[in-house]
Every structure is written in structure tokens, then in C-alpha cells.
C-alpha positions in Angstrom: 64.4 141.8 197.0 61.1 140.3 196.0 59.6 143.6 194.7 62.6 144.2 192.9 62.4 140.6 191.1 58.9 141.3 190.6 59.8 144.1 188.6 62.5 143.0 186.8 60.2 139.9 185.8 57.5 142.6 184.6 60.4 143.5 181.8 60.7 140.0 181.4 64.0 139.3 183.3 63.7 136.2 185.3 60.4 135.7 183.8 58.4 132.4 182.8 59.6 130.9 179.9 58.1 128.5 177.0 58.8 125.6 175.0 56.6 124.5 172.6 57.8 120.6 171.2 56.0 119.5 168.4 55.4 115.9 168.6 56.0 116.3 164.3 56.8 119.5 162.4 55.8 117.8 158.8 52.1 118.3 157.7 49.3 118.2 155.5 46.3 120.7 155.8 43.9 119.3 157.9 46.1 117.1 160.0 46.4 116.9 163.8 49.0 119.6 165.3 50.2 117.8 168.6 53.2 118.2 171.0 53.6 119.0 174.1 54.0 122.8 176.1 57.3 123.0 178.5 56.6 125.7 180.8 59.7 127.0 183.3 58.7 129.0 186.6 60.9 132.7 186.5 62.5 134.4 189.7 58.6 134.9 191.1 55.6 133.3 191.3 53.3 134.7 188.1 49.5 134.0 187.3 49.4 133.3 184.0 45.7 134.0 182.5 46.2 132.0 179.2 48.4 130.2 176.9 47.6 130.4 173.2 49.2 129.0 169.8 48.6 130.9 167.0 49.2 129.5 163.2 51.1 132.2 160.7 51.8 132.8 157.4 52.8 135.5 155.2 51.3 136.8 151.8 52.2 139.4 149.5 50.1 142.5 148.5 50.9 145.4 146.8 50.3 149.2 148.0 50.9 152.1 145.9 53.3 150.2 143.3 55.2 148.5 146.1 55.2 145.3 147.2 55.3 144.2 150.8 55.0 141.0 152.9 51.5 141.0 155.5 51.1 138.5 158.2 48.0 136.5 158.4 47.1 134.5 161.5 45.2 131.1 160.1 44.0 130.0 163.7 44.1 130.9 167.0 43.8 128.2 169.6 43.4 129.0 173.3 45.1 125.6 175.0 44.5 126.5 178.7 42.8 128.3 181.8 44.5 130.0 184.3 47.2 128.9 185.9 49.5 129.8 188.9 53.3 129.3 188.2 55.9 128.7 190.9 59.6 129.7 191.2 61.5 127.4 189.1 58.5 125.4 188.9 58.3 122.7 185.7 54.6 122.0 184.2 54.5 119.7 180.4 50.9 120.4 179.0 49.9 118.5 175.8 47.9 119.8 173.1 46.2 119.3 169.9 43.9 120.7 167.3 43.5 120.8 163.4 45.7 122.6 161.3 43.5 124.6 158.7 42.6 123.2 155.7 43.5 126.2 153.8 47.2 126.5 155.4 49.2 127.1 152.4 52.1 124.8 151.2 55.4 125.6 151.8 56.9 125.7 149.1 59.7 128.4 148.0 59.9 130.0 150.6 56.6 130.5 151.8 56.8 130.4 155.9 54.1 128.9 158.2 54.8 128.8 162.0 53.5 128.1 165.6 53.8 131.1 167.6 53.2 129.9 171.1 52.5 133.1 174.1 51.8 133.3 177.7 49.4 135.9 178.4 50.9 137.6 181.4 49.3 140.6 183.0 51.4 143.8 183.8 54.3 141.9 182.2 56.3 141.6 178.6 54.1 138.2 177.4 57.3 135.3 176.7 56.8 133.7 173.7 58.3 130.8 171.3 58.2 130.1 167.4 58.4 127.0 165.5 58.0 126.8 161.8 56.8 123.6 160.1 56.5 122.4 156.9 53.4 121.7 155.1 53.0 119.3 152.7 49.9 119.1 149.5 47.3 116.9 151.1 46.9 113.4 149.0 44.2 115.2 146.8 46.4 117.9 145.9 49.2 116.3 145.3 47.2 113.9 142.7 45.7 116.8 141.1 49.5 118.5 140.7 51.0 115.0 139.4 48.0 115.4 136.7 48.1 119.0 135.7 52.4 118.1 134.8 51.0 115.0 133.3 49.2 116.5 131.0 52.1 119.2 129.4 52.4 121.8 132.3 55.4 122.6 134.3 55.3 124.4 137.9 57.6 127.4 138.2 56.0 129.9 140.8 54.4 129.3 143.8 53.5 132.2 145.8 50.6 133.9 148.0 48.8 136.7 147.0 46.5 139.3 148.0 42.9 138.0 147.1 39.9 139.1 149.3 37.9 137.7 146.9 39.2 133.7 146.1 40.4 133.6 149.6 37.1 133.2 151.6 38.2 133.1 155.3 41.7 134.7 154.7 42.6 137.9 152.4 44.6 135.8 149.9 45.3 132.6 147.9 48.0 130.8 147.0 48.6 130.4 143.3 50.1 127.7 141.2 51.6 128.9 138.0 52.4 126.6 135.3 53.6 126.8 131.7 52.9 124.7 129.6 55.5 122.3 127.8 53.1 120.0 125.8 50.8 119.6 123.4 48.9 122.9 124.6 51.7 125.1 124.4 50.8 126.2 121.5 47.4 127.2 122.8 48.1 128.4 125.9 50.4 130.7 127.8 49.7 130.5 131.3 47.9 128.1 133.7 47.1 129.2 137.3 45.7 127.0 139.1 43.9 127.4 143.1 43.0 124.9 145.7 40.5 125.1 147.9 40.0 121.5 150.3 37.3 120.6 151.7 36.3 117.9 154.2 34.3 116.0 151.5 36.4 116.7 148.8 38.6 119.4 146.5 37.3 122.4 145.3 39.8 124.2 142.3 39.9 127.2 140.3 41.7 127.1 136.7 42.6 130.7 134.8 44.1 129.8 131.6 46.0 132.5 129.7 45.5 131.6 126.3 47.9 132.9 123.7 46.8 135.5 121.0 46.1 134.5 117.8 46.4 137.1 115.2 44.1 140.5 115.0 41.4 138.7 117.1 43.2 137.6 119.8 45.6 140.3 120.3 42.2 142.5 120.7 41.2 140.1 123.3 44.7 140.4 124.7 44.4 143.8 125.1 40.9 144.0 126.7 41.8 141.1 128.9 39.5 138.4 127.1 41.7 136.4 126.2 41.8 134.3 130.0 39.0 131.9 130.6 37.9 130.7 134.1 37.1 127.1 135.3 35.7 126.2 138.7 35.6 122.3 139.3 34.3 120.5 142.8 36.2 117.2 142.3 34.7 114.4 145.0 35.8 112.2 147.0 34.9 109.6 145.1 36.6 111.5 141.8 39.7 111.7 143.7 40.2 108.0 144.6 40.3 107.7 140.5 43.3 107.0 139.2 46.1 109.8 138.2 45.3 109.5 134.6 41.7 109.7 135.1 42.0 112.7 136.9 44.2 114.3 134.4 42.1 113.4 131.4 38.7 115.2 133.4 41.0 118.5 134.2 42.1 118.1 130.1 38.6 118.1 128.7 37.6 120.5 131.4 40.1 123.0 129.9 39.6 121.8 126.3 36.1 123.0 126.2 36.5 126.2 127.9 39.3 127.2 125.1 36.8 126.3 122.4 
């Protein structure tokens, strides 16, 4: 009867089983991921070697003219050693470590999730997902309350492929506005990428400016009309009021249009 269990609990009938409880599932890059790990004993006694989390998201790339969704693991944390599980045996183990700084917002419907895994030997590894939701980080959020404050509106927010902006990851998550001020007139399209840092905010502006008779639709046409603006705001920068921020991020863009 014992080898038998064994072998069903190698299929993963009357396996171990996991619970992942996340003491909050609300946060802002960079903050503390803490909870606790519920792990259940199966039908047999089974040596489990580790038990991971891993931190997911999803962007979109294109291949041959179609597009598809990728997964991306953000971080990979390794919360224990070995351990020996009993029959119907109960263990809680707590845990905690940073969630990246580059976790993307989610917004739309942009998914990020814990996927929690028992590492299992000669067995199906159980597993357990919980999806949370990230919210901008104080400097972000200032510097979106200051982009709208200054004529844009946000309509798209979506990751993409982007081996090049992302750094650690193959994409970044772009923030499109369109403009509904003063420089509507002047521009079409504002994307706008965050990078956070511990010491600060690092952002990348491409403005799509709108063509402007011969001249401009031959930059249109060769691509010239977009201008770039890279901007490392400080700490000290981002304890400035809203209005401060946003007239910096106007002149910024104001001088690259001229």
C-alpha cells in the first residue's frame, strides 16, 4: 500500500500541497513582499529539496507580423533548505524579500503574480499562484500627476518588447499620452518610460511631434520628426512640489521641440 501511495504521490495524487498567504497583495516597486508559506504533508513522507517564489509578468512582442504574449520571470527567490515532510504534517514558514524595482504597474490588464513551487524529486512539483497589484511608487505617481498637468492625457499602458530600454528584462512598459493642451497643436504623441532607482527616477520622453507642412511631412516620413529626452530626476528633485516638477518636464520638452 505504501509503494502504491508512493506512486500515486509521484503523479501528484496525495501529494504535498502549498499555500502561499500574502501578508498584503497591494504594492509599489521596491516594497517588501511578506506572508507566510502553508505547507500540508500528502499520503507519504516526501523530501522536499527547495521551495522557491518566483515574480511574473507578461509582455507583448511581435514575431513574423503576429503578436503574442511572453512571460518574463522578474525574480526568483529561493526561501528554504531542505526539508523532510510528514504525512498530514502542517509547517507555516514566513518570508520576505524586495519586490523589483522595475515590476511593471498594473494597470489594464497587465498581470504580475507570485508563483510559489516545491521542488520535489521524481515527482510532479505542486505549486500555487497569487496575483497582486502594483501600484506607481510616490515618484512615479508625482511625475504622472505632472505630465496630465501640463496638457497630456493617458490612454495606453502596455509592455513591450525592448532589449534595448529594458536593461535587466527584454521589455519596458510604455506610457502613452496625447496631448489635450496647449501642446496639442505641437505634438502628437508622448511616450513616456520609467526607470526607479534607489536614489532616485530615471525617465525616458519620445515625443511625436506633428508635421508641419513640406518639411515636416519629410521628417515624418524618414522618421525625424520624434525627439528623445533622457532625464535623472533626484531625490531631492522629487520632494519638489507637483508644479515644480511639471514645469522642469515642460521646459525639458520645450527645448528639445525647438
Amino acid at each position: 500500500m505504501t509503494i502504491f501511495k508512493k506512486l500515486l504521490a509521484s503523479v501528484g495524487i496525495g501529494s504535498a500541497r502549498v499555500d502561499a498567504r500574502l501578508t498584503q497583495d497591494s504594492l509599489v516597486p521596491g516594497d517588501h513582499v511578506t506572508g507566510e508559506i502553508h505547507l500540508t504533508g500528502g499520503e507519504v513522507a516526501q523530501d522536499i529539496d527547495e521551495i522557491y517564489m518566483y515574480v511574473i509578468t507578461h509582455y507583448e512582442r511581435e514575431d513574423n507580423h503576429k503578436k503574442m504574449k511572453v512571460e518574463c520571470t522578474l525574480a526568483k527567490h529561493r526561501l528554504t533548505e531542505k526539508i523532510s515532510l510528514q504525512p498530514e504534517e502542517r509547517l507555516v514558514l514566513p518570508f520576505s524579500f524586495p519586490l523589483p524595482y522595475q515590476t511593471p504597474l498594473t494597470m489594464g490588464r497587465q498581470p504580475v503574480y507570485m508563483r510559489t513551487g516545491l521542488d520535489i524529486k521524481l515527482a510532479i512539483d505542486p505549486g500555487d499562484s497569487d496575483f497582486i497589484d502594483v501600484r506607481p511608487h510616490p515618484y512615479m505617481e508625482k511625475v504622472l500627476d505632472a505630465i496630465q498637468s501640463i496638457g497630456f492625457q493617458l490612454y495606453k499602458v502596455d509592455c513591450e518588447y525592448n532589449p534595448y530600454l529594458g536593461g535587466s528584462y527584454p521589455f519596458v512598459q510604455a506610457f502613452e499620452f496625447r496631448p489635450i493642451g496647449p501642446l496639442r497643436s505641437r505634438v502628437e504623441e508622448l511616450d513616456v518610460f520609467f526607470f526607479l532607482r534607489g536614489g532616485g527616477l530615471d525617465l525616458y520622453l519620445e515625443l511625436d511631434r506633428r508635421a508641419r507642412g513640406f518639411l515636416g511631412k519629410t521628417d515624418e516620413a524618414f522618421d525625424l520628426d520624434e525627439r528623445y529626452i533622457r532625464l535623472h530626476l533626484s531625490e531631492e528633485e522629487l520632494k519638489k512640489s507637483m508644479s515644480e516638477v511639471a514645469h522642469l518636464l515642460e521646459n525639458a520638452m520645450l527645448t528639445q521641440m525647438k
